[in-house]
C-alpha positions in Angstrom: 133.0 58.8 43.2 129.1 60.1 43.2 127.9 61.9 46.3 125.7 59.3 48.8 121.8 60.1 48.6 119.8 59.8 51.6 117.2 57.3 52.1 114.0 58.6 50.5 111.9 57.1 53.0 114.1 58.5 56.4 114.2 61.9 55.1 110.0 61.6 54.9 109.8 60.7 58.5 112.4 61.6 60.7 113.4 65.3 61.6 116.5 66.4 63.7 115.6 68.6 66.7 118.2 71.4 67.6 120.2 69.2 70.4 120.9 66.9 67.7 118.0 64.1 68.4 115.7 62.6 66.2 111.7 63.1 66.3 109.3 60.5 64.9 105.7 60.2 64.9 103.8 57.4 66.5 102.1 54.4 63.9 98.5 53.3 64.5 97.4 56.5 63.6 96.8 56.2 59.8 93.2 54.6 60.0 90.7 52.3 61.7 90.5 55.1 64.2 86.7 54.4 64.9 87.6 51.7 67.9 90.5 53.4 69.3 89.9 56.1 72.1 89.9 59.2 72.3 92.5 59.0 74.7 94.5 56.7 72.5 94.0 58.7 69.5 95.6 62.1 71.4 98.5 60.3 72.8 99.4 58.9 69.0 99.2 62.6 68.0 102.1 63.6 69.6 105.9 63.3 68.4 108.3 61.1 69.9 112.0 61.1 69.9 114.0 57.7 68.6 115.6 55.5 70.9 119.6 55.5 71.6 119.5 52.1 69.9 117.9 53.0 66.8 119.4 56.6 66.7 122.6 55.5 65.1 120.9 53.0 62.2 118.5 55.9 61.5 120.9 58.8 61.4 123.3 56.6 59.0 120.1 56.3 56.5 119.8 60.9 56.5 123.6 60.4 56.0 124.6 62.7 59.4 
């Protein structure tokens, strides 16, 4: 039987941390950034980690 592949699109935007969670980067930060804040803009910038609900959906698509 062939070896799984991992889903292209989960491998482009989700990294494991070293304890074994899951960072992802916030969405509304691609364009239209002229009528957000400032403020808004800087807290979109940062990295977030996936919820326990969506970690197990998420880590089945990088094949952990």
């Amino acid at each position: 039987m062939p070896k799984m592949k991992t889903k292209s699109a989960a491998k482009k935007r989700f990294q494991v941390t070293g304890g074994g969670h899951l960072k992802r980067k916030h969405a509304y930060h691609g364009h239209i950034l002229t009528k957000k804040s400032q403020k808004r803009k800087r807290n979109l910038d940062h990295t977030a980690i996936v919820e326990r609900a969506d970690e197990k959906v998420v880590k089945q698509m990088l094949l952990m």
